[in-house]
ZADO-1210 file (C-alpha; in nm, 4 decimals, padded with zeros to 6 digits):
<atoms>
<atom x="03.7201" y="00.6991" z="01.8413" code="UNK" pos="1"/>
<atom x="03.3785" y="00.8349" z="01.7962" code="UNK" pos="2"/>
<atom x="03.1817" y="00.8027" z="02.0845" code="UNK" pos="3"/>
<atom x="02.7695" y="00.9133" z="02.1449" code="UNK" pos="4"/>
<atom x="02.7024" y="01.2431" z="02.2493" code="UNK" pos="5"/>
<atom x="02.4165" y="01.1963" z="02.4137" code="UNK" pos="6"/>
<atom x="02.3711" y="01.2966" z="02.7783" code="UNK" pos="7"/>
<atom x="02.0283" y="01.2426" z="02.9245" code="UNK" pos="8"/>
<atom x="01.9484" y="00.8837" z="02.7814" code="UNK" pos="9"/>
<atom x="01.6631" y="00.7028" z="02.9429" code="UNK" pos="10"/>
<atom x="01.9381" y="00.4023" z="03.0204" code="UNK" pos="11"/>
<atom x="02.1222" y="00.6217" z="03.2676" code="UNK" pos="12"/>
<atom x="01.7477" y="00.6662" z="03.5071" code="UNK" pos="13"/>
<atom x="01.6435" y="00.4271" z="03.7551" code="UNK" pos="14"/>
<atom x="01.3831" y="00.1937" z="03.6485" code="UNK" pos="15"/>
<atom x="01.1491" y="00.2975" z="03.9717" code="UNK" pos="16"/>
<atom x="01.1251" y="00.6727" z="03.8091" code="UNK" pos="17"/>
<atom x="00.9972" y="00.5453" z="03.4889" code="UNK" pos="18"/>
<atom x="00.7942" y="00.3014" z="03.6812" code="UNK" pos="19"/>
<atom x="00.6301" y="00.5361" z="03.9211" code="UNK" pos="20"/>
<atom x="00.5562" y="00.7604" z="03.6365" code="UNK" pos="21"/>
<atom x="00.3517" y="00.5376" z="03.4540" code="UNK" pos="22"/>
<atom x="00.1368" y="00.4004" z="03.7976" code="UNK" pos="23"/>
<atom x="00.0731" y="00.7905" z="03.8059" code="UNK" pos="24"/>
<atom x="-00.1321" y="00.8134" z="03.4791" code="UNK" pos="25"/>
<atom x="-00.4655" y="00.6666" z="03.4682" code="UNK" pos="26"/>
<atom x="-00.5684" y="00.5679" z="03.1447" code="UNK" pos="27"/>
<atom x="-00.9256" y="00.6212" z="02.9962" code="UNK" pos="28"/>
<atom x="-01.2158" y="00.4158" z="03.1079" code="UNK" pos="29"/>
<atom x="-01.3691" y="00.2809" z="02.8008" code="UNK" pos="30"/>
<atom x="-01.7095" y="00.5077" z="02.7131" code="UNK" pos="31"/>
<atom x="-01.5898" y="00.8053" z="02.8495" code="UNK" pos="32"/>
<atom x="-01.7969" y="01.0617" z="02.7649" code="UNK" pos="33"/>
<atom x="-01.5556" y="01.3223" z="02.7808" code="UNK" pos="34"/>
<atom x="-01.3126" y="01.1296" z="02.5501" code="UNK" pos="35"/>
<atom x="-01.5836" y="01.0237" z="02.3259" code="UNK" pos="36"/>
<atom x="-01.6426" y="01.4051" z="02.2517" code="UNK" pos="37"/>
<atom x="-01.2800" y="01.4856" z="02.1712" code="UNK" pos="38"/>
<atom x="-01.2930" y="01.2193" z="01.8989" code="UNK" pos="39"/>
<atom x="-01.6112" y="01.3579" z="01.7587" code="UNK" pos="40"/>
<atom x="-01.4239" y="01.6559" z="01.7780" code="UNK" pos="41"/>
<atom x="-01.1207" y="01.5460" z="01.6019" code="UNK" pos="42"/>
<atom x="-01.3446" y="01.3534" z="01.3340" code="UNK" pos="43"/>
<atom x="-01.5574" y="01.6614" z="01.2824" code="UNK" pos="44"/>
<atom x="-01.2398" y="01.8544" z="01.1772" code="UNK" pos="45"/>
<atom x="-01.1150" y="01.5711" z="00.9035" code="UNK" pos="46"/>
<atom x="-01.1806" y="01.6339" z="00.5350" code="UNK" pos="47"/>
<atom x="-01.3291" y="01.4021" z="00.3383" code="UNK" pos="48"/>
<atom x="-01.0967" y="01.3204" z="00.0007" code="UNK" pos="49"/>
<atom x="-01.2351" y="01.2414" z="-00.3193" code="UNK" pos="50"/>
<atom x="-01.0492" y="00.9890" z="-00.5218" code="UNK" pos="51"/>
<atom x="-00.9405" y="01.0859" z="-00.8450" code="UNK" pos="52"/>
<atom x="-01.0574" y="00.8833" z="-01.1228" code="UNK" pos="53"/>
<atom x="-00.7762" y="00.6644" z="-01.2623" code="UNK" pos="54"/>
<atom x="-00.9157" y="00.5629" z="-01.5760" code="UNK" pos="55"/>
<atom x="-00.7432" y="00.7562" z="-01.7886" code="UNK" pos="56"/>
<atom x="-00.3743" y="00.6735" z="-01.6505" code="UNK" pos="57"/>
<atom x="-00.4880" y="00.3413" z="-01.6247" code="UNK" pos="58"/>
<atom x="-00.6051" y="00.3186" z="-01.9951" code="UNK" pos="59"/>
<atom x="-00.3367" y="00.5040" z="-02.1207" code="UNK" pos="60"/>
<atom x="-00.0913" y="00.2922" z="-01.9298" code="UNK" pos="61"/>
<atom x="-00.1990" y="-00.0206" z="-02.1436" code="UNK" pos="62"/>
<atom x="-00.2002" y="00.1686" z="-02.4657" code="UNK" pos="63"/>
<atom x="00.1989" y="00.2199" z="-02.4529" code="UNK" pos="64"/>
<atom x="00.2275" y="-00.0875" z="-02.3343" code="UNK" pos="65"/>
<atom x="00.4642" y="-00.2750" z="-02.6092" code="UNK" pos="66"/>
<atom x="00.2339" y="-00.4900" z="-02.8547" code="UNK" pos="67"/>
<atom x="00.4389" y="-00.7572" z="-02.7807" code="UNK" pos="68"/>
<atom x="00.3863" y="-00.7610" z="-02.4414" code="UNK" pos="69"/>
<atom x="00.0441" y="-00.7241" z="-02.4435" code="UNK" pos="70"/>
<atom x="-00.0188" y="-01.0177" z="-02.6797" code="UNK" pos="71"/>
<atom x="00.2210" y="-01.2015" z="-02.4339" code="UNK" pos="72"/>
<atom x="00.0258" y="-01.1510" z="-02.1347" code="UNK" pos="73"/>
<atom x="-00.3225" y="-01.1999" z="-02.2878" code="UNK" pos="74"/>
<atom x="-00.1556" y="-01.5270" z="-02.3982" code="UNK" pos="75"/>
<atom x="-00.0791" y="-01.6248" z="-02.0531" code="UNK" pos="76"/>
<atom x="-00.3909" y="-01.5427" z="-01.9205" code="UNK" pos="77"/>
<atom x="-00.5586" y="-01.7868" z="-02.1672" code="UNK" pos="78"/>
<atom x="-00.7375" y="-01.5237" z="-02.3660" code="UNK" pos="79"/>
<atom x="-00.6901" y="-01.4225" z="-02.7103" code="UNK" pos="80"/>
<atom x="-00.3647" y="-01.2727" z="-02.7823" code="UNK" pos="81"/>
<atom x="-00.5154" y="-01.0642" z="-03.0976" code="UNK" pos="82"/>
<atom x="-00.7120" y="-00.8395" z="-02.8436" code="UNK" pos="83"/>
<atom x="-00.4073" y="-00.6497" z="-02.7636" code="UNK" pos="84"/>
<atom x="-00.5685" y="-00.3359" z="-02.9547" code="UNK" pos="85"/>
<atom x="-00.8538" y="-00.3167" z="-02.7745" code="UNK" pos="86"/>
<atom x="-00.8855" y="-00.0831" z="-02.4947" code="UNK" pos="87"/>
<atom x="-00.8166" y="-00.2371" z="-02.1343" code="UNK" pos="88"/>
<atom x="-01.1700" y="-00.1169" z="-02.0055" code="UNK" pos="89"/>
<atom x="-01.3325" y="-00.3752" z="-02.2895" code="UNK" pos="90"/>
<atom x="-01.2159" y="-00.6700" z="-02.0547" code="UNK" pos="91"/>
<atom x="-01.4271" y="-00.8271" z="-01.8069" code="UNK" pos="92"/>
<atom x="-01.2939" y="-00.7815" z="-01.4649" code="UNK" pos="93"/>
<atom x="-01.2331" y="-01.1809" z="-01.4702" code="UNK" pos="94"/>
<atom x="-01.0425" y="-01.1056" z="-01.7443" code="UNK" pos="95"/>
<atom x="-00.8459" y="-00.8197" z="-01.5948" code="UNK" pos="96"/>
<atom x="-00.7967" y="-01.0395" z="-01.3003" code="UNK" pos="97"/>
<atom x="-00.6726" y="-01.3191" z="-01.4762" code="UNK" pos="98"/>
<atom x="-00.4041" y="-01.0599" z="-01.6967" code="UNK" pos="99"/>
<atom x="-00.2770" y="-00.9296" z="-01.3508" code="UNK" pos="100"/>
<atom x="-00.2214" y="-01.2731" z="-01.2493" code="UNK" pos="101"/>
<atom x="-00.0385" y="-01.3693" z="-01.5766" code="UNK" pos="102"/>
<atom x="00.1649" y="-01.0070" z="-01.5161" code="UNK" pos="103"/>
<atom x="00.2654" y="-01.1201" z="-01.1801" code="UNK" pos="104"/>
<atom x="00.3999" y="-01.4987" z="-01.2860" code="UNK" pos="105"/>
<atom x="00.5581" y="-01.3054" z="-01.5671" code="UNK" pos="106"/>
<atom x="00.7614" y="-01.0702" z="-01.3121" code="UNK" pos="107"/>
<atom x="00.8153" y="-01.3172" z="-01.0981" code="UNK" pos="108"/>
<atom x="01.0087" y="-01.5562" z="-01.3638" code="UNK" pos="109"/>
<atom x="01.1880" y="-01.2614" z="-01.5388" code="UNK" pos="110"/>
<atom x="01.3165" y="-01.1300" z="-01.1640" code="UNK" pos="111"/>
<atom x="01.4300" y="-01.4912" z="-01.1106" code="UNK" pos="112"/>
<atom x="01.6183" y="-01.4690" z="-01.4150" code="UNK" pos="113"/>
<atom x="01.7466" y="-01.1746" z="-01.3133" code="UNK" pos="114"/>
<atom x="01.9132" y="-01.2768" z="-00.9567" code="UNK" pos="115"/>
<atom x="02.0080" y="-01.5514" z="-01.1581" code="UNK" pos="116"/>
<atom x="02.2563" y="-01.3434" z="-01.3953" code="UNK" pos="117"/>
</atoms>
């Protein structure tokens, strides 16, 4: 039988050494000046990301998109289903918003069909 190999487990300490360890540190008083600088420190030292533009992916992304499934979801979403040619950026976001909703239900329903089978 396989048994654990470790030797030095906090379990097998008293609870009084972990105990008087921790009344030993003293945390930091809020404000502290000295602390305060090591964060401005560490903040100082961060590099600032820029975000790459997604518009392209994202466009592209609804241009493979089956036709079928693009008329389906602007159908859904209550818009007109013969906009599925045009380009996803010529939608208002309340349209965009509304298409993501109508995406969602539509995964939703097809998953439950799926646990279903």
């Amino acid at each position: 039988m396989r048994t654990a190999k470790v030797k030095d487990h906090a379990s097998f300490h008293p609870a009084a050494d972990f105990l008087r360890a921790r009344d030993e540190e003293t945390p930091t008083p809020p404000n502290d000046p000295v602390a305060l600088a090591a964060l401005a420190a560490a903040k100082a030292q961060l590099r600032i990301r820029e975000r790459q533009d997604m518009t392209p992916i994202v466009a592209k992304a609804w241009g493979v998109t089956p036709r079928a499934v693009r008329r389906n979801v602007l159908n859904l979403a209550g818009l007109d289903p013969d906009r599925w040619e045009s380009p996803i950026h010529s939608f208002t976001d309340s349209e965009r918003i509304a298409m993501r909703a109508a995406a969602n239900r539509a995964v939703r329903a097809y998953e439950s069909v799926l646990n279903a089978v």
